[in-house]
Backbone as a ProteinNet text record, in pm:
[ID]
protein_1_A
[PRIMARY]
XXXXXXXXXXXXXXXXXXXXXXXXXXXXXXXXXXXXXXXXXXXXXXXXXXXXXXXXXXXXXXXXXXXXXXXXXXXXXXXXX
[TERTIARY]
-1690.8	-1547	-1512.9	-1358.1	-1378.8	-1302.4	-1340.7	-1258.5	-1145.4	-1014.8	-915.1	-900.4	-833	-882.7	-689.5	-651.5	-509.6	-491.5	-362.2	-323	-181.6	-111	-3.4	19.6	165.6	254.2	331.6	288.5	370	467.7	579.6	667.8	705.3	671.2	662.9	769.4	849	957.4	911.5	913.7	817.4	882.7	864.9	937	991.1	1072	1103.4	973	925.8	797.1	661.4	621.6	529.8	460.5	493.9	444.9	327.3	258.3	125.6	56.3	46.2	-10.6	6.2	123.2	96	-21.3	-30.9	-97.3	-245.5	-318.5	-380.6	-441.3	-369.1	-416.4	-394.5	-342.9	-341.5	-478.3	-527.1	-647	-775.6	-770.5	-896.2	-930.5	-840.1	-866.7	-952.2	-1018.2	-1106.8	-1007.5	-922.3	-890.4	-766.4	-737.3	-624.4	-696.1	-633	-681.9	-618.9	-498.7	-404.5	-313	-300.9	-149	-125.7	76.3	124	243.9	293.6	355.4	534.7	595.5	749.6	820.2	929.2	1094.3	1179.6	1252.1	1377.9	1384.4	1437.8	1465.2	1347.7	1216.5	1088	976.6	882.1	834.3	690.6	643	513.8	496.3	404.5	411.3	206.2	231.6	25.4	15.7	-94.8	-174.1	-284.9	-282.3	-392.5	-401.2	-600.2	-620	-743.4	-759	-865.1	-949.7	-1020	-1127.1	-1043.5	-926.1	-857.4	-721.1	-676.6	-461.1	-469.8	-547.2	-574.7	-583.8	-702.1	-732.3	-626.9	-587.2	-482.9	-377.9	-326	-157.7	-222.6	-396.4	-420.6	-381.7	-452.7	-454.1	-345.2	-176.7	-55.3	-23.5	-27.8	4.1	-85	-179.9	-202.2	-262.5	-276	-331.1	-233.1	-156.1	-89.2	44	112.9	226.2	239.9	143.9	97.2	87	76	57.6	143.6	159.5	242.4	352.8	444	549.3	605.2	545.3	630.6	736.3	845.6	942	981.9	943.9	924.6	863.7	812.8	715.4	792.4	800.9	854.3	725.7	667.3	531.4	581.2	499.6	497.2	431.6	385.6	265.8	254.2	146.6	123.9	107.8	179.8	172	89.8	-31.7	-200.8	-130.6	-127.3	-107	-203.3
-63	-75.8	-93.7	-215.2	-193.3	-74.6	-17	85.1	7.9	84.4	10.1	119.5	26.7	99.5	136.8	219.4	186.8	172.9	90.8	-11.5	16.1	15.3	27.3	-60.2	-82.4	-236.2	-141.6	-163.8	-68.6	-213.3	-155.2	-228.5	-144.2	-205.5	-122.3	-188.5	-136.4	-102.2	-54.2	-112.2	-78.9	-151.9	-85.3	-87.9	-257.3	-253.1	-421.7	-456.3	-558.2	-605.7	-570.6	-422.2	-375.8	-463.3	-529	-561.9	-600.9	-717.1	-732.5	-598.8	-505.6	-347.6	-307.3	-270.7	-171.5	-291.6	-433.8	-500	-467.7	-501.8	-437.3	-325	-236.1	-74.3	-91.2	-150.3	-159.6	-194.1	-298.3	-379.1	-291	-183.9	-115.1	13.2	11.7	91.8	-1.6	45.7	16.1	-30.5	87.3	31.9	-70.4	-106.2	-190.7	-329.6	-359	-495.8	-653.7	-651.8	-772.7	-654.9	-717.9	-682.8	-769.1	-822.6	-985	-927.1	-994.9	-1009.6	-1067.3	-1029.4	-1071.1	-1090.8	-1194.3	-1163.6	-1076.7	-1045.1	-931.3	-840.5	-771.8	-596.9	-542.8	-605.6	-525.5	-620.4	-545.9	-627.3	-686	-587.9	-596.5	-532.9	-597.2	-563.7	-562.9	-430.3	-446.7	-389.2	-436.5	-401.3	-336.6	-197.4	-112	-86.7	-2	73	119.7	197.2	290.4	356.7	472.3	488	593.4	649.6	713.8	714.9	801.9	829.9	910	992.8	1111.8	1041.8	965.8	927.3	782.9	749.4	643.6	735.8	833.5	903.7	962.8	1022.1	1080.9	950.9	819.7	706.6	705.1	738.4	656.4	768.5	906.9	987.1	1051.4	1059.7	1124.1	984.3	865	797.6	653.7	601.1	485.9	542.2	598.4	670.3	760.8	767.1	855	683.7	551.4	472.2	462.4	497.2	490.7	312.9	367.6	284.3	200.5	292	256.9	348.5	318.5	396.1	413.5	343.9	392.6	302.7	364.8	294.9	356.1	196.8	193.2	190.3	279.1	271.4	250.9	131.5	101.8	126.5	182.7	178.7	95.2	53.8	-64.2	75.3	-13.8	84.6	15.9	86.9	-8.4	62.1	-73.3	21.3	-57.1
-2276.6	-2261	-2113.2	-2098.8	-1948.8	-1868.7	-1777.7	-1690	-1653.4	-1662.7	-1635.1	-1474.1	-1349.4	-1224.7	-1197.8	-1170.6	-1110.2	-1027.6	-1015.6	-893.9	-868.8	-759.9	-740.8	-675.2	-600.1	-563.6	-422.3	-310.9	-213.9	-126.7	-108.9	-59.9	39.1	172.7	283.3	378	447.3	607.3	721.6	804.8	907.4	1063.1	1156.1	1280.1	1338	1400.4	1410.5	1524.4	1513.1	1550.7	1561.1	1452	1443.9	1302.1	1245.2	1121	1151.1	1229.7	1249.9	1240.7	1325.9	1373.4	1225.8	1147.1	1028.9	938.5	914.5	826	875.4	1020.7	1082.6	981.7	984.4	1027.7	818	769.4	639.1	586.1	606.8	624.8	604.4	688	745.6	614.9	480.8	406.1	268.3	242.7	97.3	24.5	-38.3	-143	-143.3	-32.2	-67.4	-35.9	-164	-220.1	-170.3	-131.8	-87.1	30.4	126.6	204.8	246.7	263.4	362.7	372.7	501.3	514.3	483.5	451.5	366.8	425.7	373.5	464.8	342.5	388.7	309.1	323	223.5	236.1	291.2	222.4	296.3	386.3	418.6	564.1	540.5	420.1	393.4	213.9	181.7	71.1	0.6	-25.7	-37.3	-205.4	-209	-383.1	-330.6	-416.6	-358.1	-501	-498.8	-617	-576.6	-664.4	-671.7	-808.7	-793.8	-909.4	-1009.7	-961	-1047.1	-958.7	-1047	-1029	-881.6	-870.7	-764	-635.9	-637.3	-513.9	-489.4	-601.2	-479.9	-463.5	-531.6	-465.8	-324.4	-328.2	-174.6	-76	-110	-2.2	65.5	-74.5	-14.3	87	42.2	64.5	220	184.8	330.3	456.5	374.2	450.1	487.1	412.1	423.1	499.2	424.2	445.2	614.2	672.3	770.4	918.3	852.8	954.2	1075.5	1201.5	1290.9	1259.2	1263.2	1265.3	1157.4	1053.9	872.6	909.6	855.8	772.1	687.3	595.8	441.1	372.9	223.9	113.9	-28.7	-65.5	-194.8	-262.9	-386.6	-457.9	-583	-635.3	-799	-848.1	-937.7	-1026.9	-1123.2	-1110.7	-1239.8	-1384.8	-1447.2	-1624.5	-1713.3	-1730.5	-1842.3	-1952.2	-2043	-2171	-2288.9
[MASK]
+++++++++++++++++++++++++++++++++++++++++++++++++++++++++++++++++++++++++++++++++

């Protein structure tokens, strides 16, 4: 059977001309899978996942969320059904 992996959809805000630096520093984690750059409400927008629910809420949480010069993260979760 296949492992279904979860993935979430982060829609990230982040300092006016830091966006290169947070994609950067986005980049340098395993599990995120896509990050780019956006125009609109948000600045950046990444697809991350991991081997369970746990370790991606640790990623957003002690590790994404923690990047110098975000100010906030909108998190989606993809729903496997």
């Amino acid at each position: 059977m296949l492992q279904i992996m979860p993935t979430a959809y982060l829609l990230i805000c982040c300092d006016l001309d830091f966006e290169n630096e947070v994609v950067t520093q986005m980049k340098k984690f395993r599990d995120v899978i896509e990050v780019n750059r956006v125009f609109g409400v948000y600045d950046i927008i990444a697809t991350i996942t991991s081997d369970n629910t746990d370790k991606l809420r640790e990623l957003i949480t002690l590790n994404i969320n923690k990047i110098p010069k975000i100010r906030s993260v909108l998190t989606i979760v993809k729903n496997e059904t």
